[in-house]
N, C-alpha and C positions, 0 to 999 in steps of 0.2 A: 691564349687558346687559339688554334688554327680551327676555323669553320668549314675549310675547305672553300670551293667554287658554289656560286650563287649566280641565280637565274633570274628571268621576270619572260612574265607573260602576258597575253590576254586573247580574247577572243577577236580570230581574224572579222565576222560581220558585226559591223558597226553597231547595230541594234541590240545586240547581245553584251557587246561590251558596255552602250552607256548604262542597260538596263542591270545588268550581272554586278554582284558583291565584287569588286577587286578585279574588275574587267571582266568578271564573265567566263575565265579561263577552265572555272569547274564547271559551269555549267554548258559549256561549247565543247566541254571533254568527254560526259556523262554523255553528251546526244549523239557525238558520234560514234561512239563505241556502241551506243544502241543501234545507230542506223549503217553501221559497219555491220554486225551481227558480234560482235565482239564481246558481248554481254547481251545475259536475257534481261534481265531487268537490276534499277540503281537504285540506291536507298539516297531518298534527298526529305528536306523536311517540310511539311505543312505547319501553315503560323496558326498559331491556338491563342495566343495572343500578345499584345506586345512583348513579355519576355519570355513566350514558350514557346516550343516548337514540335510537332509530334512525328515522327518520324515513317516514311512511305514510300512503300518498295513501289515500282511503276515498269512500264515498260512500254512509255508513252512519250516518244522526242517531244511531244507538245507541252503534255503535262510539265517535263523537266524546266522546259524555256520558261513556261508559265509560273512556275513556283520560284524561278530565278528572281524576280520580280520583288521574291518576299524576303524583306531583312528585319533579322530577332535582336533587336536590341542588345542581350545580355546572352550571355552562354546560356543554352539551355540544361535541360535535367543531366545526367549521366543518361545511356544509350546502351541498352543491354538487350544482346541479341542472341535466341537461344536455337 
């Protein structure tokens, strides 16, 4: 099976990557595109508890960094958005 080309990434400030899931690369993507104006607001998730996660629209670079912070154990619920 050919996968084709494969990447890696992470977030260029240091803070962001040691703190970020997998270097931080989502959540140093998510803030700039907020503070580009490239997006009004990102859907990222609030921890409910160690294996849940409740899902929250923002439009807050802080809030994003802030919640980057939080990692869920386990796959959360299914994500249904209407």
């Amino acid at each position: 099976m050919n996968v084709g080309d494969c990447y890696i990434g992470w977030a260029k400030d240091e803070s962001v990557r040691a703190s970020g899931a997998s270097g931080g690369l989502v959540s140093a993507t998510l803030a700039a595109a907020l503070e580009k104006g490239l997006v009004e607001k990102v859907l990222v998730l609030k921890k409910e508890s160690t294996y849940d996660g409740e899902p929250h629209l923002t439009d807050s670079v802080e809030e994003v960094m802030q919640l980057s912070l939080i990692h869920i154990s386990e796959p959360t619920r299914p994500l249904y958005i209407s």
